[in-house]
mmCIF file of the N, C-alpha and C atoms, coordinates in Angstrom:
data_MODEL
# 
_entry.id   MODEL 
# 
loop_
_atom_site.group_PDB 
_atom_site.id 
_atom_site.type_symbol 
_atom_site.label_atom_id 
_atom_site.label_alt_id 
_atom_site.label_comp_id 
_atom_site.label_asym_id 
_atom_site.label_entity_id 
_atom_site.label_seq_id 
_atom_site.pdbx_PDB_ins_code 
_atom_site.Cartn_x 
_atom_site.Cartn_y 
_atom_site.Cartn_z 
_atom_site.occupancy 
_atom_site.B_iso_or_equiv 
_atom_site.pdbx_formal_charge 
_atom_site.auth_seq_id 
_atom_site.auth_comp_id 
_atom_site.auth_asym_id 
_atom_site.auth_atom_id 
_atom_site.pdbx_PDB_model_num 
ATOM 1   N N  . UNK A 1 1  ? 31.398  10.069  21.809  1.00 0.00 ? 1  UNK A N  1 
ATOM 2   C CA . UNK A 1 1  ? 30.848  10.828  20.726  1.00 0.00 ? 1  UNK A CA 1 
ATOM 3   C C  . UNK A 1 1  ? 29.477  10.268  20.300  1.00 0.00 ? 1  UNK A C  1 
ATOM 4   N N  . UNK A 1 2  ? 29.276  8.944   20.473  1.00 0.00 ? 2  UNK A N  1 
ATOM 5   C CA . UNK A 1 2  ? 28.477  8.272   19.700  1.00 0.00 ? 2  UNK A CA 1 
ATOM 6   C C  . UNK A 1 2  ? 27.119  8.736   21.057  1.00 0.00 ? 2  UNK A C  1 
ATOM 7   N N  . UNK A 1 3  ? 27.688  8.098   21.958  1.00 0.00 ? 3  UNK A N  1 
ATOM 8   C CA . UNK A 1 3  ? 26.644  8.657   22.977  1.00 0.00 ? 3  UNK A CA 1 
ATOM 9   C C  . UNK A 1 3  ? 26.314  9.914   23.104  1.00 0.00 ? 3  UNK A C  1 
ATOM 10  N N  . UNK A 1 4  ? 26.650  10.824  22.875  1.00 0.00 ? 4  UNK A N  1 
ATOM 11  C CA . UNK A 1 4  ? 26.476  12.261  23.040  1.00 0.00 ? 4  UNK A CA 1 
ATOM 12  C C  . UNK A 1 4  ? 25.209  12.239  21.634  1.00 0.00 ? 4  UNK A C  1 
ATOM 13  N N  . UNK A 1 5  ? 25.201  11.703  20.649  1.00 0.00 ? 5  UNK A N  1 
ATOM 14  C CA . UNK A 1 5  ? 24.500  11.681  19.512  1.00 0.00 ? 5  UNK A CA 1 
ATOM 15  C C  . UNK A 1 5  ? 23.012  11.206  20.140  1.00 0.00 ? 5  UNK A C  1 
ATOM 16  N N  . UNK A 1 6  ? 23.276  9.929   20.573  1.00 0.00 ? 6  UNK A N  1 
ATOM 17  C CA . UNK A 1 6  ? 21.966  9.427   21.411  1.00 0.00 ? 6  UNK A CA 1 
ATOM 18  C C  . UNK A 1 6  ? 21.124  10.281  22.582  1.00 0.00 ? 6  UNK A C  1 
ATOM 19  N N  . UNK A 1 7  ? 22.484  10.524  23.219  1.00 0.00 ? 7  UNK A N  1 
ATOM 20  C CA . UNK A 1 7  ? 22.087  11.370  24.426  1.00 0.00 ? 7  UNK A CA 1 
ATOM 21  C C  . UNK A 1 7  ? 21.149  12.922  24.322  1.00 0.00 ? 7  UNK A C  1 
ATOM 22  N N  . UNK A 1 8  ? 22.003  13.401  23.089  1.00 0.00 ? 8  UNK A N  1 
ATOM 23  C CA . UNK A 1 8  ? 20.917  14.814  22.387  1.00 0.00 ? 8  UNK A CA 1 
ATOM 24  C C  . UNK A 1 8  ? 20.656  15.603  23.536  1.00 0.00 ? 8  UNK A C  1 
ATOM 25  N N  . UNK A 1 9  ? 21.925  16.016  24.108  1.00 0.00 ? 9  UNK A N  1 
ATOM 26  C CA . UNK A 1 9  ? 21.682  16.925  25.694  1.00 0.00 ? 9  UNK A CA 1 
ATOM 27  C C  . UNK A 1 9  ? 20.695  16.424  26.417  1.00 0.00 ? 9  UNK A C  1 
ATOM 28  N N  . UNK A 1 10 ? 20.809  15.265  26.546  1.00 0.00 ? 10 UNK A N  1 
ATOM 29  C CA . UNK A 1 10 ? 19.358  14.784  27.753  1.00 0.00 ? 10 UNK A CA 1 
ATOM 30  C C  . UNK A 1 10 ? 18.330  14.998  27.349  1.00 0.00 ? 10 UNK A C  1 
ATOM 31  N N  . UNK A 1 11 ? 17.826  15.253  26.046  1.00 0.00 ? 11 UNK A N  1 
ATOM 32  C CA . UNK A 1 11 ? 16.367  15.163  25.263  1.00 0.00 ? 11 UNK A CA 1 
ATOM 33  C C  . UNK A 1 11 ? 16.106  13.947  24.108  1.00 0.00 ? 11 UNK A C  1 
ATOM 34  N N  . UNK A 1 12 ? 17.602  13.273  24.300  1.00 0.00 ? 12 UNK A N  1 
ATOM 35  C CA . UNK A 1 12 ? 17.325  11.951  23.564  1.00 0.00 ? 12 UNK A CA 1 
ATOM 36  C C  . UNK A 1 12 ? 16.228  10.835  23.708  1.00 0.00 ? 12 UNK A C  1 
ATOM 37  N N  . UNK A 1 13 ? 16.147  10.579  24.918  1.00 0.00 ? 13 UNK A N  1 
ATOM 38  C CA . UNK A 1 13 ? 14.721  9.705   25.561  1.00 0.00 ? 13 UNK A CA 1 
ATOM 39  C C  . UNK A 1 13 ? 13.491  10.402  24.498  1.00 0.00 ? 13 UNK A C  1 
ATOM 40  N N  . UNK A 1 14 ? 13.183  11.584  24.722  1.00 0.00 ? 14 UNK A N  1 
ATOM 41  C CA . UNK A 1 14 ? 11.935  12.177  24.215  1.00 0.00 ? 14 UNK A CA 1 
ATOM 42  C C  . UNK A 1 14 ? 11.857  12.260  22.883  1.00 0.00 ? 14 UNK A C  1 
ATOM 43  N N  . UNK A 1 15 ? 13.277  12.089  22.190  1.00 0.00 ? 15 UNK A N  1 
ATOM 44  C CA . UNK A 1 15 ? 13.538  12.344  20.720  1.00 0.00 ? 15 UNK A CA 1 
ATOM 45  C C  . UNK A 1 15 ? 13.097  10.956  19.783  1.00 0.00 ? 15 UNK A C  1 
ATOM 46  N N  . UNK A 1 16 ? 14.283  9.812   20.881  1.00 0.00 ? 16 UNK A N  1 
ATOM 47  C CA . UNK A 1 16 ? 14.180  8.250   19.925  1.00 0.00 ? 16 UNK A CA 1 
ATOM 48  C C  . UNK A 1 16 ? 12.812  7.709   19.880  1.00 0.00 ? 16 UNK A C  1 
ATOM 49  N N  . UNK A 1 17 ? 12.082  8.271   21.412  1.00 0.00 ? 17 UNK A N  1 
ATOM 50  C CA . UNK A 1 17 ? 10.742  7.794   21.822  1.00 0.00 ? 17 UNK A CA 1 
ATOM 51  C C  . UNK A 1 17 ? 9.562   8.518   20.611  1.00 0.00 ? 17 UNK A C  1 
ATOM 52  N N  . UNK A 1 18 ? 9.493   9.697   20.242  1.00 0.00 ? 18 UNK A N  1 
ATOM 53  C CA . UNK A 1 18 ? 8.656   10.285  20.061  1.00 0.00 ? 18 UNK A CA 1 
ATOM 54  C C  . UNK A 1 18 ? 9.079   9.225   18.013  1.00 0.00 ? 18 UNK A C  1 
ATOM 55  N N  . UNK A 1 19 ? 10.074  9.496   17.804  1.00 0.00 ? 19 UNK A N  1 
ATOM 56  C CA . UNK A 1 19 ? 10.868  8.922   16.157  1.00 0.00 ? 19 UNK A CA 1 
ATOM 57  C C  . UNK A 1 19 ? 10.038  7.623   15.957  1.00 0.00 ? 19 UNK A C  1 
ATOM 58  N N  . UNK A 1 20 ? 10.327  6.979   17.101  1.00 0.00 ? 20 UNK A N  1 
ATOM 59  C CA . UNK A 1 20 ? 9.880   5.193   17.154  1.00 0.00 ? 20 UNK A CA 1 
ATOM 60  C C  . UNK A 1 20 ? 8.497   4.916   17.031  1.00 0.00 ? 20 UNK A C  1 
ATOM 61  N N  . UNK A 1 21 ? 7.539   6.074   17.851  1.00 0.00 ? 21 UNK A N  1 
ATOM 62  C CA . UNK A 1 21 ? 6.263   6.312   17.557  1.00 0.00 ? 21 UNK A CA 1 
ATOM 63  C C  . UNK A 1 21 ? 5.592   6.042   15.804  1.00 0.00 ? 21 UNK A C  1 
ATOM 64  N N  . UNK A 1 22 ? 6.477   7.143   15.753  1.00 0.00 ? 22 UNK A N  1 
ATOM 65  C CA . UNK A 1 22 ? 6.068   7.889   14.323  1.00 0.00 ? 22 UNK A CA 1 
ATOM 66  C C  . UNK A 1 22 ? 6.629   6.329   13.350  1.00 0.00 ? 22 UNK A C  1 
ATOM 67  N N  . UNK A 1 23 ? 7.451   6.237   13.555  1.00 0.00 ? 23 UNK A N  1 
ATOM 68  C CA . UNK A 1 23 ? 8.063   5.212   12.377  1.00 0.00 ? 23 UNK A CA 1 
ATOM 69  C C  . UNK A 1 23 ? 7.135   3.846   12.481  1.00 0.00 ? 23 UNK A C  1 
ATOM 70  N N  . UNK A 1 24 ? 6.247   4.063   13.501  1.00 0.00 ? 24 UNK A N  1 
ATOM 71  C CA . UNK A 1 24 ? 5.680   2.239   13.870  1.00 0.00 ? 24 UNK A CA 1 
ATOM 72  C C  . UNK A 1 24 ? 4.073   2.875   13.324  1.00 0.00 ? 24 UNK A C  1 
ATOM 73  N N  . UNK A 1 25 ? 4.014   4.215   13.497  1.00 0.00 ? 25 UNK A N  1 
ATOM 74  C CA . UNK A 1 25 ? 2.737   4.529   13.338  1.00 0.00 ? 25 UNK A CA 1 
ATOM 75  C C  . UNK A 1 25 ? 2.137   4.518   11.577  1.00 0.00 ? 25 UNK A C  1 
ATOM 76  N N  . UNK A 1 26 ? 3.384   4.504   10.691  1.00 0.00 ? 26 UNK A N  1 
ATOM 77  C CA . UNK A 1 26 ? 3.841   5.023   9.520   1.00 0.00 ? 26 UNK A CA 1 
ATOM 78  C C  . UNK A 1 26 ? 3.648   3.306   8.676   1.00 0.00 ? 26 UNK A C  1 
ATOM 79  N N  . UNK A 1 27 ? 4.330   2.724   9.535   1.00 0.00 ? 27 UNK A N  1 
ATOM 80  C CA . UNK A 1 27 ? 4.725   1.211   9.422   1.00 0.00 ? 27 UNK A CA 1 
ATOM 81  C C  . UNK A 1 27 ? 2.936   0.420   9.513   1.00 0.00 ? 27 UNK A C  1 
ATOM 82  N N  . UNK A 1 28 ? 2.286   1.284   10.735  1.00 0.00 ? 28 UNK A N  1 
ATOM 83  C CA . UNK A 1 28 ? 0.852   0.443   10.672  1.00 0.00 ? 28 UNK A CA 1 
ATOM 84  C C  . UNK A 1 28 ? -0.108  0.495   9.409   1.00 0.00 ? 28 UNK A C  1 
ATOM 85  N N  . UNK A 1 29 ? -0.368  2.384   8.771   1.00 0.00 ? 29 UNK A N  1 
ATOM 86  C CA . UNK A 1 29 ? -0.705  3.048   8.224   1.00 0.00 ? 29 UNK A CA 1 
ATOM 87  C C  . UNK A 1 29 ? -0.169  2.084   6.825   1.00 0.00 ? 29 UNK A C  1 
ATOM 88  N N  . UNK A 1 30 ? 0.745   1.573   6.276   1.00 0.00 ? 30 UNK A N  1 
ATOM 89  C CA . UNK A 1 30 ? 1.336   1.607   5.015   1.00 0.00 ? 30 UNK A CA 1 
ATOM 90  C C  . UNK A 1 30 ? 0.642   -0.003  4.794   1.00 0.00 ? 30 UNK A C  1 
ATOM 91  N N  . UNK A 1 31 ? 0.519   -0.472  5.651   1.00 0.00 ? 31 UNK A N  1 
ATOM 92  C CA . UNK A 1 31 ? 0.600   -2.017  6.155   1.00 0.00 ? 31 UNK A CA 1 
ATOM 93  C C  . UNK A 1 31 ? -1.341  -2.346  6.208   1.00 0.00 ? 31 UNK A C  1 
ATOM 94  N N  . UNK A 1 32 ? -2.182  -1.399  6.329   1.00 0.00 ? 32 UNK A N  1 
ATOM 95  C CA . UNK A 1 32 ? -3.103  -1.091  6.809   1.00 0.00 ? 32 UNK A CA 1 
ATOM 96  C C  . UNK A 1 32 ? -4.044  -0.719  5.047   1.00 0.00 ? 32 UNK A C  1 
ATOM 97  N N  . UNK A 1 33 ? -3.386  0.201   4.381   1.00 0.00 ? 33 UNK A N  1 
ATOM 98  C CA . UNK A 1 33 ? -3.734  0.603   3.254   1.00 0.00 ? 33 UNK A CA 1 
ATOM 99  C C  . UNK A 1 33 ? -3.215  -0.507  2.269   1.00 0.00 ? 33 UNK A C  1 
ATOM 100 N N  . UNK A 1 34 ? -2.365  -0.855  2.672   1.00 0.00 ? 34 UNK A N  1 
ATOM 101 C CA . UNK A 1 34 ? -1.770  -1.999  1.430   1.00 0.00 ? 34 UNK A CA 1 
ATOM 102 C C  . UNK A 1 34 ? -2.505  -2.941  1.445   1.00 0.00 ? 34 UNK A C  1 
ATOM 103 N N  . UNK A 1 35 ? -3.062  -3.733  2.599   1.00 0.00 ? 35 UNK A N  1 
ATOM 104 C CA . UNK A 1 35 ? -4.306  -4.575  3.030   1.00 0.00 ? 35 UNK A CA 1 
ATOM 105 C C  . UNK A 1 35 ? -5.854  -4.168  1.963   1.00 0.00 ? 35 UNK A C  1 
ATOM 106 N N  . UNK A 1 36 ? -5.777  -2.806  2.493   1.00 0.00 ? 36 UNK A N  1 
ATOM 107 C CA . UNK A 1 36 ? -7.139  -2.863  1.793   1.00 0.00 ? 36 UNK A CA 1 
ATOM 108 C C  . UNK A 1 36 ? -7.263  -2.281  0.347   1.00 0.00 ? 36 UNK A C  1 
ATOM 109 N N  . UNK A 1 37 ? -5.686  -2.137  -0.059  1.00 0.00 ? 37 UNK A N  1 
ATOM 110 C CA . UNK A 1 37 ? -5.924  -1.930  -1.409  1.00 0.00 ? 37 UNK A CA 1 
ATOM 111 C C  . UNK A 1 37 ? -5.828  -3.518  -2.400  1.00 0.00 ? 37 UNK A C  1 
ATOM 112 N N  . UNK A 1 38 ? -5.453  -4.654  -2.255  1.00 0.00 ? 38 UNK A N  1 
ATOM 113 C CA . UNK A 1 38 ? -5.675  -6.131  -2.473  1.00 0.00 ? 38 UNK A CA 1 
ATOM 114 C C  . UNK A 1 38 ? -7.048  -6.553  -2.252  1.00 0.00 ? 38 UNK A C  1 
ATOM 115 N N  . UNK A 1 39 ? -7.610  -6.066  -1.193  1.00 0.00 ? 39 UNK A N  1 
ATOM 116 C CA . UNK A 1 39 ? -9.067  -6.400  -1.108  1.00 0.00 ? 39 UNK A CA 1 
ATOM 117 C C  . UNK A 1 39 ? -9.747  -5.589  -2.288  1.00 0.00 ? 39 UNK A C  1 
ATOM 118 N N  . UNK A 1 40 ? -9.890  -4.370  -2.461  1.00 0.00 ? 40 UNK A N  1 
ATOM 119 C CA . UNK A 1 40 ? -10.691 -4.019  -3.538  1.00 0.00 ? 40 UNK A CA 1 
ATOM 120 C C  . UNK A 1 40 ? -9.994  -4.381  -4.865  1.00 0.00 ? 40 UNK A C  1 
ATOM 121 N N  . UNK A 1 41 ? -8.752  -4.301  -4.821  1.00 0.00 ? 41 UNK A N  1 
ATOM 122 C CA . UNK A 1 41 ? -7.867  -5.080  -6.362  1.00 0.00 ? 41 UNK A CA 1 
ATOM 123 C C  . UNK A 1 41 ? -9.175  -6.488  -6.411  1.00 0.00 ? 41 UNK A C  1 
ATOM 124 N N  . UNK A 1 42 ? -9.010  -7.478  -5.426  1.00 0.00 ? 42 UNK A N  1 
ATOM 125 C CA . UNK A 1 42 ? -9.644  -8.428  -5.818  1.00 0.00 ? 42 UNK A CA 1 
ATOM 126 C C  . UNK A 1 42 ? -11.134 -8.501  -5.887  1.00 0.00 ? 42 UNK A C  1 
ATOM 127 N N  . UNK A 1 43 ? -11.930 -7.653  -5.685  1.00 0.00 ? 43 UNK A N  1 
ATOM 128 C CA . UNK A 1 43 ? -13.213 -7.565  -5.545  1.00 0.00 ? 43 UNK A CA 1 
ATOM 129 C C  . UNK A 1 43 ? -13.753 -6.688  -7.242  1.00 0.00 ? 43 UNK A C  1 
ATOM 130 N N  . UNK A 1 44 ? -12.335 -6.304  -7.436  1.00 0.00 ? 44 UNK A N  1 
ATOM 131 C CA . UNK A 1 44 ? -12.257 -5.614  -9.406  1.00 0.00 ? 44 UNK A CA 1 
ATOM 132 C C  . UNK A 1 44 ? -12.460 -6.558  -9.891  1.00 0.00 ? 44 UNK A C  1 
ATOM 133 N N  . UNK A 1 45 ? -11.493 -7.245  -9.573  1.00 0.00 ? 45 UNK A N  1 
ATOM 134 C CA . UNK A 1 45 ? -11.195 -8.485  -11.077 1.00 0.00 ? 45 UNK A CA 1 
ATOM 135 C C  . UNK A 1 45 ? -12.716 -9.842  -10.715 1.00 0.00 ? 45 UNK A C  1 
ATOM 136 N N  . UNK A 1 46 ? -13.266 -9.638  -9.495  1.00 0.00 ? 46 UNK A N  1 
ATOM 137 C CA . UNK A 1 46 ? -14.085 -10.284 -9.298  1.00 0.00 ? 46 UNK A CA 1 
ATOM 138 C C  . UNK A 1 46 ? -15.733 -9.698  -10.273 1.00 0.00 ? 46 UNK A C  1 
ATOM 139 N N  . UNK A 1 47 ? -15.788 -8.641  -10.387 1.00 0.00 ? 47 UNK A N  1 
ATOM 140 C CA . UNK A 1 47 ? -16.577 -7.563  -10.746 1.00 0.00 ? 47 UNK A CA 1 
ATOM 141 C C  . UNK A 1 47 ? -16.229 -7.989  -12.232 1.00 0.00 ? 47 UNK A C  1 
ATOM 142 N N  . UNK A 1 48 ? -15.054 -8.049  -12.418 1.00 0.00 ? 48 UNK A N  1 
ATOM 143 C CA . UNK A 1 48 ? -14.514 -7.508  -13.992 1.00 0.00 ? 48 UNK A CA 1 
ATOM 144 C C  . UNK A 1 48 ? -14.676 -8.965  -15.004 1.00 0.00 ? 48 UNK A C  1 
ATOM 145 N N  . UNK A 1 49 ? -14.272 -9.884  -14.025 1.00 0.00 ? 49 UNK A N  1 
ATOM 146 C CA . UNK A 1 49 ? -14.920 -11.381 -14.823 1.00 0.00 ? 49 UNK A CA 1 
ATOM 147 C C  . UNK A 1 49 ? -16.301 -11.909 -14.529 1.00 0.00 ? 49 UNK A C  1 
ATOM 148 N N  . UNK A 1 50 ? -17.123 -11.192 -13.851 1.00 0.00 ? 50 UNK A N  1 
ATOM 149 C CA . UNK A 1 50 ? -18.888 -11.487 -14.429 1.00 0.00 ? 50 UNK A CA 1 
ATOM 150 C C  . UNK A 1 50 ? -19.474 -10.807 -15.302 1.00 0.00 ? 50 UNK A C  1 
ATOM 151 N N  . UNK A 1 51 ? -18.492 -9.468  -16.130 1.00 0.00 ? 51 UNK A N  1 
ATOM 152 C CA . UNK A 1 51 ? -19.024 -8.694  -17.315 1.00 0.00 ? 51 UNK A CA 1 
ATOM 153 C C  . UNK A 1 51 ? -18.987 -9.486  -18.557 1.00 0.00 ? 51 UNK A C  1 
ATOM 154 N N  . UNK A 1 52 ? -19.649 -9.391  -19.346 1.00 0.00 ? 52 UNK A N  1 
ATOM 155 C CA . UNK A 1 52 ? -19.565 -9.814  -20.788 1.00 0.00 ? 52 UNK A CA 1 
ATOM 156 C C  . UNK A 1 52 ? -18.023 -9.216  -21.260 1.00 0.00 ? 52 UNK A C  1 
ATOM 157 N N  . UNK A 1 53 ? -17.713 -10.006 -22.318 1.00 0.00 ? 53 UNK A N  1 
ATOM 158 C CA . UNK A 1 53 ? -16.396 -9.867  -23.109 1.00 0.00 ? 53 UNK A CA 1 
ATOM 159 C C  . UNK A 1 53 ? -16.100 -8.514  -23.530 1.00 0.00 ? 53 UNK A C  1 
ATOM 160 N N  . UNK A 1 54 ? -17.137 -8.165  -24.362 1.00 0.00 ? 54 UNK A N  1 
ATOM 161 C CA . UNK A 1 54 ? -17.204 -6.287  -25.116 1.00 0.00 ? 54 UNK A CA 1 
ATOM 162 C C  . UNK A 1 54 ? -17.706 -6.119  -23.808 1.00 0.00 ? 54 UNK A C  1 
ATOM 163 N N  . UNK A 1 55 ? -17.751 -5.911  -22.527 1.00 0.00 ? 55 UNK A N  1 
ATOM 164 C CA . UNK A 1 55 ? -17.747 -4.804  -21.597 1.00 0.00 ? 55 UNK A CA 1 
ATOM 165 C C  . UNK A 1 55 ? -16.679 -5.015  -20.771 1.00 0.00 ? 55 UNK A C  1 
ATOM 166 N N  . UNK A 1 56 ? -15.866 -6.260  -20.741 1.00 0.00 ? 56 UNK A N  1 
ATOM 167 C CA . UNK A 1 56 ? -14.525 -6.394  -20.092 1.00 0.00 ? 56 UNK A CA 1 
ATOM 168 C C  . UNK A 1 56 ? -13.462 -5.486  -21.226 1.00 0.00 ? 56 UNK A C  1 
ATOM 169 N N  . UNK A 1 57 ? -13.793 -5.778  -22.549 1.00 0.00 ? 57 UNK A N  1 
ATOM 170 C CA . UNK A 1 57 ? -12.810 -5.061  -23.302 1.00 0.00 ? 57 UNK A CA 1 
ATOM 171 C C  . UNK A 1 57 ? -12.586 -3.573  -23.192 1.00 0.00 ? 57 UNK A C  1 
ATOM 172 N N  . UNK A 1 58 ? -14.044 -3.238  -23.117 1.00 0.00 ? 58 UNK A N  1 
ATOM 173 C CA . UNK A 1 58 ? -14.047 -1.808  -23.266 1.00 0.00 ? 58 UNK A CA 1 
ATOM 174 C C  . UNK A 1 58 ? -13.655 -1.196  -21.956 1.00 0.00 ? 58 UNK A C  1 
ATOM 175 N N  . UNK A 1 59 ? -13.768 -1.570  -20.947 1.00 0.00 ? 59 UNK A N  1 
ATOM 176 C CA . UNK A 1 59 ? -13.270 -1.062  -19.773 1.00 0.00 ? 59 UNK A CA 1 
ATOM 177 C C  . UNK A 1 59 ? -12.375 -1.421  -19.740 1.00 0.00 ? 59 UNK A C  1 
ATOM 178 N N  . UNK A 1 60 ? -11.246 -2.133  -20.300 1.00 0.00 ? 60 UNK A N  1 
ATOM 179 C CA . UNK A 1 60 ? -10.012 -2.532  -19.938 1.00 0.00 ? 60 UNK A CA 1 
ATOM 180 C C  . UNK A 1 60 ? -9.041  -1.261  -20.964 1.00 0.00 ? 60 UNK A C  1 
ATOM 181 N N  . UNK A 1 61 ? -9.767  -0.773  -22.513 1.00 0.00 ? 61 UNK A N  1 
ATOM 182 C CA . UNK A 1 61 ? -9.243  -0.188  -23.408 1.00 0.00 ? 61 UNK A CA 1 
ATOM 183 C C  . UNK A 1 61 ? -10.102 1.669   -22.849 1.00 0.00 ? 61 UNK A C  1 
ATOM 184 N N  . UNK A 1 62 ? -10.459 1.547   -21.772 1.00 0.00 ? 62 UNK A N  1 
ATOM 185 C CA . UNK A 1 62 ? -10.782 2.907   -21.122 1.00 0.00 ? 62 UNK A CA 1 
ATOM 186 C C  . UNK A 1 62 ? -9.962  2.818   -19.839 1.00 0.00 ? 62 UNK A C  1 
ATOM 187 N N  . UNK A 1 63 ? -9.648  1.977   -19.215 1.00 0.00 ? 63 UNK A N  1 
ATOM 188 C CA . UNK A 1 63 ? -9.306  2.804   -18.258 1.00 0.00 ? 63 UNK A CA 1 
ATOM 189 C C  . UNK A 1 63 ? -7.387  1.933   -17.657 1.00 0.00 ? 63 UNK A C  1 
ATOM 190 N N  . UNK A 1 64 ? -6.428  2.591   -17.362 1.00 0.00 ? 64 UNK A N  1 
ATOM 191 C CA . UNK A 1 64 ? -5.516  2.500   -17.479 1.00 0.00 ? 64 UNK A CA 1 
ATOM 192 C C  . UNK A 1 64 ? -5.069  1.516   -16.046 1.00 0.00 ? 64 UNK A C  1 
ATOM 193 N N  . UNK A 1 65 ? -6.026  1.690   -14.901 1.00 0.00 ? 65 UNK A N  1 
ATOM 194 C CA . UNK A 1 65 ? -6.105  1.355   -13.586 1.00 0.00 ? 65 UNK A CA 1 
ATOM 195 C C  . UNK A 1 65 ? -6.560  0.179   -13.890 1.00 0.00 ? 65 UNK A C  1 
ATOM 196 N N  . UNK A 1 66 ? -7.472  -0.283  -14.473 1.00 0.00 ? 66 UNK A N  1 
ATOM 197 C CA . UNK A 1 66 ? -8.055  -1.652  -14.807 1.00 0.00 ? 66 UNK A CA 1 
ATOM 198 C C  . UNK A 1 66 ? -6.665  -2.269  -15.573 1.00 0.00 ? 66 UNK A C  1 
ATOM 199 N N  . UNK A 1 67 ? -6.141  -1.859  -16.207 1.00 0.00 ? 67 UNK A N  1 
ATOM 200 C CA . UNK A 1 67 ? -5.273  -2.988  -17.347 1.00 0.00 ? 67 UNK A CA 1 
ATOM 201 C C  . UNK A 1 67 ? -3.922  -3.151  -16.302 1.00 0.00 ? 67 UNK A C  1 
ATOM 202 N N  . UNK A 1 68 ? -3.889  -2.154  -15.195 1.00 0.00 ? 68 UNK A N  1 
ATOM 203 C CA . UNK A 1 68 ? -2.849  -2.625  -14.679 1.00 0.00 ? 68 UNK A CA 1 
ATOM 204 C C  . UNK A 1 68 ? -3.187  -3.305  -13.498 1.00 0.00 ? 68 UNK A C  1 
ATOM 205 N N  . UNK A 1 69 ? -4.144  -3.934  -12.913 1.00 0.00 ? 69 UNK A N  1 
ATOM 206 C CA . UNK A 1 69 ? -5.000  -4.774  -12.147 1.00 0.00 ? 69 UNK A CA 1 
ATOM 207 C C  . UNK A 1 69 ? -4.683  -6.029  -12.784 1.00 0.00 ? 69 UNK A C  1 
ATOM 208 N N  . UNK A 1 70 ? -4.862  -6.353  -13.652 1.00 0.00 ? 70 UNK A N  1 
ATOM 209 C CA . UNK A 1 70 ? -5.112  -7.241  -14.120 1.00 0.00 ? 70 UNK A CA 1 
ATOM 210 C C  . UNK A 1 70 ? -3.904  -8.005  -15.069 1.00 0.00 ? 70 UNK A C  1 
ATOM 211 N N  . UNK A 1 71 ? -2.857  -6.637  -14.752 1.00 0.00 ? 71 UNK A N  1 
ATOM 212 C CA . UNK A 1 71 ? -1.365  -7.147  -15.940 1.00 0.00 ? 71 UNK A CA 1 
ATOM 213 C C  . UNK A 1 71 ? -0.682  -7.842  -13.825 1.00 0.00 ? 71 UNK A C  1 
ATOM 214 N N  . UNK A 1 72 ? -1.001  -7.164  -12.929 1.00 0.00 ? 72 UNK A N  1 
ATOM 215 C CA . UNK A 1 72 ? -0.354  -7.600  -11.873 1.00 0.00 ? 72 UNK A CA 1 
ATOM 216 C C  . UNK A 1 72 ? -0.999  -8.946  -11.142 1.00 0.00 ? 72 UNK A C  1 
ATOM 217 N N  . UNK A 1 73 ? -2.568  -8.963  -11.593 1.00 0.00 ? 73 UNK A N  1 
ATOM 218 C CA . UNK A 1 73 ? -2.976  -9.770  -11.287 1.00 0.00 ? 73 UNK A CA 1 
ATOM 219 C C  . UNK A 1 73 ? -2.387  -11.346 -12.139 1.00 0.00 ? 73 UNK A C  1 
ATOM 220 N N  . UNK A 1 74 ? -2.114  -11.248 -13.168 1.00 0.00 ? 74 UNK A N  1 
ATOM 221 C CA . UNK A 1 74 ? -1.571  -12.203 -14.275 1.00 0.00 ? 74 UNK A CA 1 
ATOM 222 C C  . UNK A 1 74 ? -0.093  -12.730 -13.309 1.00 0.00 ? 74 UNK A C  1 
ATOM 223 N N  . UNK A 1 75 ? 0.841   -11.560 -13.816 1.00 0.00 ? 75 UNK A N  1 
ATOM 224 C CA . UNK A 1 75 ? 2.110   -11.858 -13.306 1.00 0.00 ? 75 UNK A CA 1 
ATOM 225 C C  . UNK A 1 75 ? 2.022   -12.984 -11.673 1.00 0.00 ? 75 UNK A C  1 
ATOM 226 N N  . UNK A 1 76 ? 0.898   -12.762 -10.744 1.00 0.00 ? 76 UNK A N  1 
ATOM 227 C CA . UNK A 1 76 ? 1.277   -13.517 -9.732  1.00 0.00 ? 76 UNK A CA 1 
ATOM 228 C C  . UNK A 1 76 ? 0.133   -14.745 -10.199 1.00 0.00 ? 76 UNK A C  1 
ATOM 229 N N  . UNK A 1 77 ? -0.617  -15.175 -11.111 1.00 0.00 ? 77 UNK A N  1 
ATOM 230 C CA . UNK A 1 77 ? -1.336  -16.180 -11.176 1.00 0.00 ? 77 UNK A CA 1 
ATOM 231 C C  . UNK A 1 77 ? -0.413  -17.136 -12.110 1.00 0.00 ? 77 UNK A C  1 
# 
């Protein structure tokens, strides 16, 4: 039974093959963006501590993406 599942009338090869693709391609992609979203996270907070105080504040009390940069950046420092 179990083989018949794999087997997929003799289109299993083309099925697990084509799945395994996709799932590694998905896996590079996620792995790839997550990379370069830490690089610009850190190139913010790099940006964000050479501003003066009232222009760190005010961009931190404008924008919602900044305060959570910097609440995640905390938690791992």
């Amino acid at each position: 039974m179990i083989t018949d599942f794999i087997a997929m009338n003799g289109y299993g090869l083309y099925i697990w093959l084509s799945f395994s693709i996709v799932l590694i391609s998905c896996v590079a992609v996620y792995l790839k963006t997550k990379k370069t979203l830490k690089k610009y996270e850190n190139e913010f907070l790099v940006e964000l501590q050479n501003l003066s105080v009232e222009e760190k504040n005010r961009a931190l009390e404008n924008s919602k993406v900044a305060q959570q940069i910097v609440a995640a950046n905390s938690k791992i420092n």
